[in-house]
C-alpha distance (Angstrom), angle and dihedral (degrees) to the residues before:
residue distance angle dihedral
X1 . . .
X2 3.52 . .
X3 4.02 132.9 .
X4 4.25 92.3 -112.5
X5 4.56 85.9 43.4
X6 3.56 91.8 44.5
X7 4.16 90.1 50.5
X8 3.86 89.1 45.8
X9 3.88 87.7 56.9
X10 3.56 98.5 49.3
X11 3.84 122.7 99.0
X12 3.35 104.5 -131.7
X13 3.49 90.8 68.5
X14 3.88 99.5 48.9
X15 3.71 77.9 55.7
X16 3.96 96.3 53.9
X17 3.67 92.4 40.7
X18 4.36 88.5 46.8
X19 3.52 85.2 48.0
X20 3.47 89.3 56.8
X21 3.23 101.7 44.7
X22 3.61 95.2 55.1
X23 3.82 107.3 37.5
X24 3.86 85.6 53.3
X25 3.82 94.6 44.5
X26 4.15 82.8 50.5
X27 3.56 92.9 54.6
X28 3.88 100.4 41.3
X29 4.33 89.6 50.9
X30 3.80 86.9 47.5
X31 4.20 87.0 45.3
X32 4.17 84.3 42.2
X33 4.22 90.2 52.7
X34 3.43 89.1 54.0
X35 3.80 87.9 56.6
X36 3.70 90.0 62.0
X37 4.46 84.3 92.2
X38 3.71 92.1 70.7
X39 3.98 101.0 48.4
X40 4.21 82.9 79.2
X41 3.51 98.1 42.1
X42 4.42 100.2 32.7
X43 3.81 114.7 1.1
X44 3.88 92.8 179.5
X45 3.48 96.4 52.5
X46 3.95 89.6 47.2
X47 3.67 85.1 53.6
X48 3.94 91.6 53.8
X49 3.80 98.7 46.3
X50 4.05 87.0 50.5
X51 3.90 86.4 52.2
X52 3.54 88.8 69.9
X53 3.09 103.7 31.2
X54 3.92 87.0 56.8
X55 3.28 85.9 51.1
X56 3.73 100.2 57.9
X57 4.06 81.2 64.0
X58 3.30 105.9 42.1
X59 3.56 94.0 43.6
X60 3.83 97.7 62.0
X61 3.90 87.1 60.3
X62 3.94 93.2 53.9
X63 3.11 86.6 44.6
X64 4.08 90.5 65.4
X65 3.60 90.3 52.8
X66 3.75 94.1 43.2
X67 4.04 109.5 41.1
X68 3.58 106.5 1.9
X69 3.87 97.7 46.9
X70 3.75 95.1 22.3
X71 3.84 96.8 -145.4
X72 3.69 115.8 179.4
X73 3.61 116.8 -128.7
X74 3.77 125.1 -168.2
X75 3.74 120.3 -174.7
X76 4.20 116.4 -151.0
X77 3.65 108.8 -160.1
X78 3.71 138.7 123.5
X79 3.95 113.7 -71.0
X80 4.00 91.5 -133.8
X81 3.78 93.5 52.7
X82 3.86 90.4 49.0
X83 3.79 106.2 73.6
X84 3.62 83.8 59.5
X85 3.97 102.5 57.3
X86 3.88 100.1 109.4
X87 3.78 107.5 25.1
X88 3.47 98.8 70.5
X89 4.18 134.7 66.0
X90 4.34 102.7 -114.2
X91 3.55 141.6 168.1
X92 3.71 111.6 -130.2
X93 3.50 113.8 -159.6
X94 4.13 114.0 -163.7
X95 3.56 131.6 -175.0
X96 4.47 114.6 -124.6
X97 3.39 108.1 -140.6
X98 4.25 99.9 129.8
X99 3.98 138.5 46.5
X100 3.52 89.6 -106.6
X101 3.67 116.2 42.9
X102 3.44 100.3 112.7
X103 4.03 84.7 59.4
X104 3.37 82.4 53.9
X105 3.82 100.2 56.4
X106 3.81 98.3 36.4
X107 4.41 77.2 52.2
X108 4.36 77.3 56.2
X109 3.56 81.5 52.5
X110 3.79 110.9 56.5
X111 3.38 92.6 35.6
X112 3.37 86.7 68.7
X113 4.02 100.0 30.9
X114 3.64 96.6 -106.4
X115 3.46 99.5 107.4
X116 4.40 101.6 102.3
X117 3.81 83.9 57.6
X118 3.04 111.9 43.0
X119 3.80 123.5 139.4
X120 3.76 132.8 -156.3
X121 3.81 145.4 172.3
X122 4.00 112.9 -109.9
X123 3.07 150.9 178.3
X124 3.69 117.0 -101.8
X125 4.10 95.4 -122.2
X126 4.04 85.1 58.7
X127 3.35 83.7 78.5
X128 4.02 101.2 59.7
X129 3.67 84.4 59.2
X130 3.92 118.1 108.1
X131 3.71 124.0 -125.8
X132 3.81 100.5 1.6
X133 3.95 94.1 35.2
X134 3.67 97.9 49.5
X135 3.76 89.1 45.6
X136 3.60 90.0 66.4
X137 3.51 95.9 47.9
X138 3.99 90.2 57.6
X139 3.69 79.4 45.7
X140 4.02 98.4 59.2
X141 3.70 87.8 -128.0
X142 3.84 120.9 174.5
X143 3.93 110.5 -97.5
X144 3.94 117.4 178.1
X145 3.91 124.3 -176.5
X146 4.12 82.7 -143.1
X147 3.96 92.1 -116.8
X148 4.15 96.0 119.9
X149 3.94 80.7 -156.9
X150 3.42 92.7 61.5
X151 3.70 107.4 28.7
X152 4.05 98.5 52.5
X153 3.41 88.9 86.9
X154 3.61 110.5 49.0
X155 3.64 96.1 27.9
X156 3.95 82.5 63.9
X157 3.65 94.7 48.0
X158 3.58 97.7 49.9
X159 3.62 86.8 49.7
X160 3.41 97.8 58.0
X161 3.22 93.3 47.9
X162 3.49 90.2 68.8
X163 4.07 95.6 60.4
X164 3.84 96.7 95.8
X165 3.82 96.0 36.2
X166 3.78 115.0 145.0
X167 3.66 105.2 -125.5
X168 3.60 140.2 47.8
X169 3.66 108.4 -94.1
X170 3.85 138.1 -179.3
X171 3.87 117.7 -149.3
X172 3.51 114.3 -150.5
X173 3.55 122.3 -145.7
X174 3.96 137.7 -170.7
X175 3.94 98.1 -167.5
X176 3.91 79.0 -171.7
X177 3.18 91.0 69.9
X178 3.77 94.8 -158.1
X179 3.61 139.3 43.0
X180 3.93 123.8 -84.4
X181 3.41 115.0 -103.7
X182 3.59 122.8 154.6
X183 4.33 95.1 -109.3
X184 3.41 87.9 50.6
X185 3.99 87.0 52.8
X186 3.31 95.9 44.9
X187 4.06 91.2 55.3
X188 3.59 87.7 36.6
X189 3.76 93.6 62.1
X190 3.44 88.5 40.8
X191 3.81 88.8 67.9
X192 3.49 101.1 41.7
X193 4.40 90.1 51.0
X194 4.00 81.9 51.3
X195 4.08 95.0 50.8
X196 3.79 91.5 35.6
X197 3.86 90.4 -112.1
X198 3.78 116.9 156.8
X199 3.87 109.5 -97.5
X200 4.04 117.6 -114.4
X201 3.87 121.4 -141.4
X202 3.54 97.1 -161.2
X203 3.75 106.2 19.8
X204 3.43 145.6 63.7
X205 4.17 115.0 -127.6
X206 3.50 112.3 -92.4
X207 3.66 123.9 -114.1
X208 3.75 99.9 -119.1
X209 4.17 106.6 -171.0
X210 4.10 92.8 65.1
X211 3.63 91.4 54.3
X212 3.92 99.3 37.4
X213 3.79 86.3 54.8
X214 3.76 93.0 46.5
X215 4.19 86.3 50.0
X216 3.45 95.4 48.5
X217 4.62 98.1 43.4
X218 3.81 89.6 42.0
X219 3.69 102.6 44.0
X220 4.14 110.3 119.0
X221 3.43 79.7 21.9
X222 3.86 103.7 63.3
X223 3.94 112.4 50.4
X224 3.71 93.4 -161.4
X225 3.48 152.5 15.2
X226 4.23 121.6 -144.5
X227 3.65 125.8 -154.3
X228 3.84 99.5 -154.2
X229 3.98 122.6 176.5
X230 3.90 122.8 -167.8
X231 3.65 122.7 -150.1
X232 4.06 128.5 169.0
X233 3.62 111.1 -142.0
X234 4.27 125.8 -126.0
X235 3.92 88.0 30.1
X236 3.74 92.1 -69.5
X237 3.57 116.3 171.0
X238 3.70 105.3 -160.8
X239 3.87 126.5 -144.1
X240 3.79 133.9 -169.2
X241 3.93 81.0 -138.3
X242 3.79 79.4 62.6
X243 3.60 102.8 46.6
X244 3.76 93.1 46.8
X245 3.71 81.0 55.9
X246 3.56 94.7 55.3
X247 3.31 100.4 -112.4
X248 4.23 118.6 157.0
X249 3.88 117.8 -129.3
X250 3.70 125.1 -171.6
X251 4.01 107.9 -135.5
X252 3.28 125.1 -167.6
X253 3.82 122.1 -163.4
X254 3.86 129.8 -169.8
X255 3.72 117.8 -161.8
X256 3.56 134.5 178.4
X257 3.38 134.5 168.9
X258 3.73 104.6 -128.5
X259 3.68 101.6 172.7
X260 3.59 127.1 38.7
X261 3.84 104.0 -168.8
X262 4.08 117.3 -158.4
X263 4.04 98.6 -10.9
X264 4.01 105.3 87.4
X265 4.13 93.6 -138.7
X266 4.01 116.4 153.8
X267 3.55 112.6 -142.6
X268 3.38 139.1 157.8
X269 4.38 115.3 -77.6
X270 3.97 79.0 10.7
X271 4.14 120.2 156.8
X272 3.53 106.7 -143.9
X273 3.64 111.4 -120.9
X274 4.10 98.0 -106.3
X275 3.31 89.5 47.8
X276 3.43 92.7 65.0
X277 3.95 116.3 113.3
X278 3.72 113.9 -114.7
X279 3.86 98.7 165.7
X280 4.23 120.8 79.5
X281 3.91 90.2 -114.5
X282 3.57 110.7 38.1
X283 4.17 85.3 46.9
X284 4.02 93.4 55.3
X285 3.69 89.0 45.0
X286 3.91 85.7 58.2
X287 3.73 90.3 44.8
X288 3.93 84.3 53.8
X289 3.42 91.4 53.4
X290 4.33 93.9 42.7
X291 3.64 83.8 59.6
X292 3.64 99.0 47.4
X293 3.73 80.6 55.5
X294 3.70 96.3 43.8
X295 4.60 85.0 52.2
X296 3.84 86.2 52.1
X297 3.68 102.0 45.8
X298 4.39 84.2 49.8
X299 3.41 83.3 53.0
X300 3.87 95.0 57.2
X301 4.11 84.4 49.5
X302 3.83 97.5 50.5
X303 3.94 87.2 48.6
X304 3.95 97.6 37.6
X305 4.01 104.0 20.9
X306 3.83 86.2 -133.7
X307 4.25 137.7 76.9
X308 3.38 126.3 -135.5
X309 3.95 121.0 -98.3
X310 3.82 125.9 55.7
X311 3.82 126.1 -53.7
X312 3.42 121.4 -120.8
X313 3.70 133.3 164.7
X314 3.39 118.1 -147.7
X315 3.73 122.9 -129.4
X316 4.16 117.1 -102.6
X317 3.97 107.8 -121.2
X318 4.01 109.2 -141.2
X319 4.13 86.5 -134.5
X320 3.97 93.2 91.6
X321 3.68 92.5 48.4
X322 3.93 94.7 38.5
X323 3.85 93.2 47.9
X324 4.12 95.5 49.9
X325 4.21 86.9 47.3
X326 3.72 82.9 57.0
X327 3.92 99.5 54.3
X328 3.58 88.3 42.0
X329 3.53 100.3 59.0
X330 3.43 91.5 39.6
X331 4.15 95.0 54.5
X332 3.93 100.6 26.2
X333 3.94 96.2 64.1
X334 4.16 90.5 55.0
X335 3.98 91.2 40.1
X336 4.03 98.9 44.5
X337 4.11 81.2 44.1
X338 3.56 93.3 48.7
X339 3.80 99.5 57.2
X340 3.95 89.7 43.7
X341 3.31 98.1 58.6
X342 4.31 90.3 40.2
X343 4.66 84.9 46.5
X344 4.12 83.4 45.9
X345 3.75 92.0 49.3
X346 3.77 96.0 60.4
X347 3.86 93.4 -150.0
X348 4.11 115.2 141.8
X349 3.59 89.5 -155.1
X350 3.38 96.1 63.2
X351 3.77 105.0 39.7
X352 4.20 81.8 43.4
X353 3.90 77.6 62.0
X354 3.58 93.6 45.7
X355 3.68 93.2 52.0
X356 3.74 96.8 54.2
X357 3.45 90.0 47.9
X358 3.64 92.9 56.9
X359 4.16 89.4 45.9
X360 3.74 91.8 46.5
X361 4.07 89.6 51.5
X362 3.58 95.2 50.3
X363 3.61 86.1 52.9
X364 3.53 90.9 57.5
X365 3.58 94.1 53.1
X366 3.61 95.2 48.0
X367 3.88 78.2 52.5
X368 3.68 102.4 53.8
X369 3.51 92.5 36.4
X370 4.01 89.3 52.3
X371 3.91 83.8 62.2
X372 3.52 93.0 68.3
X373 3.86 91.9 48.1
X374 3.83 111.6 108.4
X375 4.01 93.1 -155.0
X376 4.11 81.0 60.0
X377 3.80 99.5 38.4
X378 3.84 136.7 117.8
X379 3.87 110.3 -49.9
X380 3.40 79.6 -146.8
X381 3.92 104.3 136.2
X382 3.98 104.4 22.7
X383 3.96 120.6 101.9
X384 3.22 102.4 -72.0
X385 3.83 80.4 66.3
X386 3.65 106.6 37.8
X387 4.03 87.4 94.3
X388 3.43 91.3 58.4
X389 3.79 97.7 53.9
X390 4.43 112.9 99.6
């Protein structure tokens, strides 16, 4: 191993770059309550100041993926549909099969300057958590408690809301709505043999109402919806364990626009725009069929190693890396200060105090990066669900 992938492995600085992470996050969602005074007076440009703001968090975990662990991302898409990625509203739908997927679509994101407005789906106890949580929030992102019964309503609300929003946006969506594991298949399958659904090798069935809803409150608004599905290649099975440690993946992400909304464009795996669904059913038996798609085109990549379209990487913008040198000159000068003045003054108390403050932090790494973890993710979608499912 090398000098610089021998650093990147070391503790110490997963605890530097956490400490980062979350002292900057702190200060940006105490900068974004502040904010809060303008929503009465100028929603729009409230919106727009949280957009970067945002995207001073989000940022620093792209730019992990991007600089620290130096993954390699190539995109497969059609060449005429790419010099449109980024100037136009979209709904992204991704398949969830790996720890880090939604690193991998917010990477989709800023390579495409997306990333400060962003949108997603989530999970209502997303937004209890600090930094990234309470981002969202400022962000008016999409949270559901996962009770359809009680969602519908607010999930429709907040989507409207986001008709008139300033800036081009792309809302991401697992229709999943967990991650794959092989229970969750096995129940999964289970369902769709009991409501005569086709069965799905390397997916789970999507969860059709979330979408449907978000079709029907963002149409006019959205120009486009993308089918995008995310593979590793060799077998990897990427961590954010890993990419903390430095540790280069090879990504490889198919994307194709599948719906083009209110702009009459032919293209290639192109729904004409009456054919369309506008009503609950007929759309979630298209999303049925997009994901029988979506299982045959993984298919062709487990056989093959590659997707169909062209490959193009994406260029790396500097802004990730030039936004996390920022915060860490800003916060390493007061911490390296701090614990030279508490080494010089000699006291056991006070390095005592140090010391558990360094053990409770790398707890709370351990913690947040447990979240990510798909052996310790949602239950959402094993037995003690399969009642709940409609």
């Amino acid at each position: 191993m090398d000098i610089v992938g021998f650093l990147k492995s070391q503790f110490i600085c997963h605890l530097l770059i956490c400490y980062i992470f979350i002292v900057s996050g702190l200060i940006i969602n105490f900068i974004q309550l502040f904010t809060l005074i303008l929503w009465p007076i100028n929603k729009q440009l409230f919106r727009r100041i949280n957009c970067r703001l945002a995207y001073c968090i989000s940022s620093q975990m792209v730019m992990l993926l991007e600089w620290w662990s130096g993954t390699h991302c190539t995109l497969y898409t059609d060449p005429e549909n790419y010099h449109k990625y980024g100037k136009e509203n979209a709904i992204v739908i991704l398949n969830h099969n790996f720890e880090i997927d939604f690193l991998c679509g917010w990477n989709f994101c800023e390579r495409f300057g997306v990333l400060g407005s962003a949108k997603v789906l989530a999970k209502k106890e997303l937004s209890y958590m600090p930094v990234i949580g309470w981002m969202w929030y400022f962000l008016e992102i999409v949270f559901c408690k996962r009770k359809w019964d009680e969602d519908r309503k607010t999930v429709m609300q907040k989507l409207l809301n986001l008709r008139d929003y300033p800036e081009n946006f792309w809302f991401l969506i697992h229709c999943e709505g967990t991650r794959f594991t092989e229970q969750k298949h096995q129940i999964s399958m289970q369902v769709a043999e009991a409501k005569g659904l086709p069965k799905l090798k390397y997916h789970l069935l999507p969860r059709t109402k979330g979408f449907a809803v978000t079709v029907q409150c963002l149409r006019n608004v959205v120009s486009a919806v993308y089918d995008s599905t995310l593979n590793f290649r060799n077998n990897e099975n990427p961590t954010l364990l890993g990419v903390l440690n430095g540790k280069k993946y090879h990504a490889d992400l198919y994307v194709r626009q599948v719906i083009h909304i209110f702009i009459p464009f032919f293209i290639e795996e192109r729904i004409p725009l009456e054919e369309v669904p506008e009503d609950e059913q007929e759309c979630s038996n298209w999303l049925h069929n997009l994901y029988q798609e979506k299982d045959a085109f993984q298919e062709v990549y487990y056989r093959t190693g590659t997707y169909p379209g062209v490959p193009i990487v994406p260029p790396r913008r500097p802004w990730t890396l030039l936004n996390w040198l920022f915060w860490a000159l800003l916060l390493l000068y007061p911490l390296f200060k701090l614990l030279i003045n508490m080494i010089n003054s000699g006291s056991s108390l006070t390095l005592a105090s140090f010391a558990f403050v360094i053990v409770m932090a790398s707890v709370g790494v351990r913690w947040m990066i447990g979240v990510t973890e798909i052996n310790k993710g949602s239950t959402y979608g094993n037995n003690d669900n399969k009642q709940k499912r409609k």
